[in-house]
PATI-911559 format. One record per residue (C-alpha): residue number from 1; residue in three letters; x, y, z. Coordinates in steps of 0.2 Angstrom, whole numbers, plus 5000, padded with zeros to 4 digits. Example, Ala and Ser with C-alpha at 12.3 -4.5 7.8 and 13.67 -1.06 7.14 Angstrom:
BEGIN
<pt i="1" aa="ALA" x="5062" y="4978" z="5039"/>
<pt i="2" aa="SER" x="5068" y="4995" z="5036"/>
//
This chain:
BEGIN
<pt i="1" aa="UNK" x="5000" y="5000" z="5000"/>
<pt i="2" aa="UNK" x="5006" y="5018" z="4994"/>
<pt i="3" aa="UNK" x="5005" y="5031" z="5009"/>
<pt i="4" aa="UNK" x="5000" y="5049" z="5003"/>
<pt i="5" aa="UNK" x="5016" y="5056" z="5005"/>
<pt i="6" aa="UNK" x="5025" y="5042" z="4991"/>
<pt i="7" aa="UNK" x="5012" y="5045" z="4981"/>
<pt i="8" aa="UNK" x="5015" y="5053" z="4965"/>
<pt i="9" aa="UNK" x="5011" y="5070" z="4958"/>
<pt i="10" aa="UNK" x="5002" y="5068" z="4942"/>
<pt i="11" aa="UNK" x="4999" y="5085" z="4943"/>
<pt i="12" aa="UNK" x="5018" y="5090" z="4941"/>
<pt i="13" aa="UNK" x="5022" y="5084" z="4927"/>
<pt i="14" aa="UNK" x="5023" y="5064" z="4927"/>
<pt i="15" aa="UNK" x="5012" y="5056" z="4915"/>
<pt i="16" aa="UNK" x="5007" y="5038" z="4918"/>
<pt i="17" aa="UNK" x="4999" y="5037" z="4900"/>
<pt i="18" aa="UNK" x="5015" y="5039" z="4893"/>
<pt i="19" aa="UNK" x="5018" y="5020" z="4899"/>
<pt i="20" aa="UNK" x="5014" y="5002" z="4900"/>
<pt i="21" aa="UNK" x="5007" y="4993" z="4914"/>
<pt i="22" aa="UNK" x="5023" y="4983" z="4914"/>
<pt i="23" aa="UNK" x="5033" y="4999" z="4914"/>
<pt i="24" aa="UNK" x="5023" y="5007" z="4930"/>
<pt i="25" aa="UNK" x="5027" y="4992" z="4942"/>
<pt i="26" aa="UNK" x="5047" y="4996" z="4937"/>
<pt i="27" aa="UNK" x="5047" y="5015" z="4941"/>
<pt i="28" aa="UNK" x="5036" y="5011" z="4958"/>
<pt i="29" aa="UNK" x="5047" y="4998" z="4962"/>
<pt i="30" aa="UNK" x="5061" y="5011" z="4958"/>
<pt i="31" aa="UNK" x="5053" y="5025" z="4967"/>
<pt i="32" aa="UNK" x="5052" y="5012" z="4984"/>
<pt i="33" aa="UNK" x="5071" y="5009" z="4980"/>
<pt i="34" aa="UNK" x="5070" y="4992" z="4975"/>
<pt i="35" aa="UNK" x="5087" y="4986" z="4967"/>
<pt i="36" aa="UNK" x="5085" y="4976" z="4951"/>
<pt i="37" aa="UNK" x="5089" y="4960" z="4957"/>
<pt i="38" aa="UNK" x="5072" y="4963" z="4971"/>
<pt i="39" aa="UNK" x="5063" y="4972" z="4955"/>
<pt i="40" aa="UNK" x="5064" y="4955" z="4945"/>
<pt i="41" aa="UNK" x="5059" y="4946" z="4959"/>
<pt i="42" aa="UNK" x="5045" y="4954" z="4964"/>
<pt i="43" aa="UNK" x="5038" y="4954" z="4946"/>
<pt i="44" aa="UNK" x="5043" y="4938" z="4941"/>
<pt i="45" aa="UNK" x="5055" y="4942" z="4927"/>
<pt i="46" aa="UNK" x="5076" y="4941" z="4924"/>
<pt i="47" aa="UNK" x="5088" y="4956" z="4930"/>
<pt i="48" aa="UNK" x="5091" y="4956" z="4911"/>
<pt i="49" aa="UNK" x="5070" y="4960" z="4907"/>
<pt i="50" aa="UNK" x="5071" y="4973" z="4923"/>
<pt i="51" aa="UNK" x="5089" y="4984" z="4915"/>
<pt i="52" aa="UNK" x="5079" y="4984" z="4898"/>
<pt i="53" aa="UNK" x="5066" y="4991" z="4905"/>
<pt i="54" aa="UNK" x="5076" y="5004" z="4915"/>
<pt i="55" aa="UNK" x="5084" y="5009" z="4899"/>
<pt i="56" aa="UNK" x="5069" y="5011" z="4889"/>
<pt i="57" aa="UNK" x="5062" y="5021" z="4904"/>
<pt i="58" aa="UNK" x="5074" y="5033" z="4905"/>
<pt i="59" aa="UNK" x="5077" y="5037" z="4885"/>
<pt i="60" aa="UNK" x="5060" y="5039" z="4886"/>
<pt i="61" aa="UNK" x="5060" y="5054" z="4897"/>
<pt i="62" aa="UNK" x="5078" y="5058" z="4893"/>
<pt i="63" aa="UNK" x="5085" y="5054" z="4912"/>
<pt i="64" aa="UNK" x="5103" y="5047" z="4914"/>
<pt i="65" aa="UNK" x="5098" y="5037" z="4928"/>
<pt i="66" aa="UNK" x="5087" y="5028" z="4941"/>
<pt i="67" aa="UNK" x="5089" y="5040" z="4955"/>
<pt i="68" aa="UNK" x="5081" y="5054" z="4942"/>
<pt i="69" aa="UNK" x="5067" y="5045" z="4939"/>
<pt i="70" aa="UNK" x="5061" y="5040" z="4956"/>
<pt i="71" aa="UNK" x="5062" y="5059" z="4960"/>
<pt i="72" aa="UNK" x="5050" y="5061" z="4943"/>
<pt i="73" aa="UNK" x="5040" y="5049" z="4947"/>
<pt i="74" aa="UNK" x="5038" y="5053" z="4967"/>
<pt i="75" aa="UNK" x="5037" y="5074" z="4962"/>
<pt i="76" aa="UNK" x="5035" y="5076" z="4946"/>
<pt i="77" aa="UNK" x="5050" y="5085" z="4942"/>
<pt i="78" aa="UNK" x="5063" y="5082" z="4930"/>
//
């Protein structure tokens, strides 16, 4: 369960239409500080699966790295 103050601010700026369902679960695991190895479990799917992801995340919103898009995700702000 997500408590109101991790919740993110859709109103800021992140767009959640802009991604898969797939995609979601991998920046909210992010954003909870999840390391890949506990993404992949947690989903299910190979370390490999959870860096592709990461990488099509980020060129996507044009971030160099996984700290920068938990802090989008969590605020909104680039």
């Amino acid at each position: 369960m997500e408590d109101a103050g991790a919740s993110p601010s859709h109103a800021s700026g992140f767009d959640p239409s802009a991604y898969t369902e797939r995609e979601l679960e991998i920046i909210e695991a992010i954003a909870e500080g999840l390391s890949n190895r506990q993404i992949a479990d947690k989903l299910y799917i190979s370390e490999g699966t959870v860096k592709n992801y990461i990488t099509t995340i980020l060129s996507k919103e044009g971030l160099s790295h996984r700290t920068a898009l938990a802090v989008y995700y969590l605020t909104g702000k680039k």
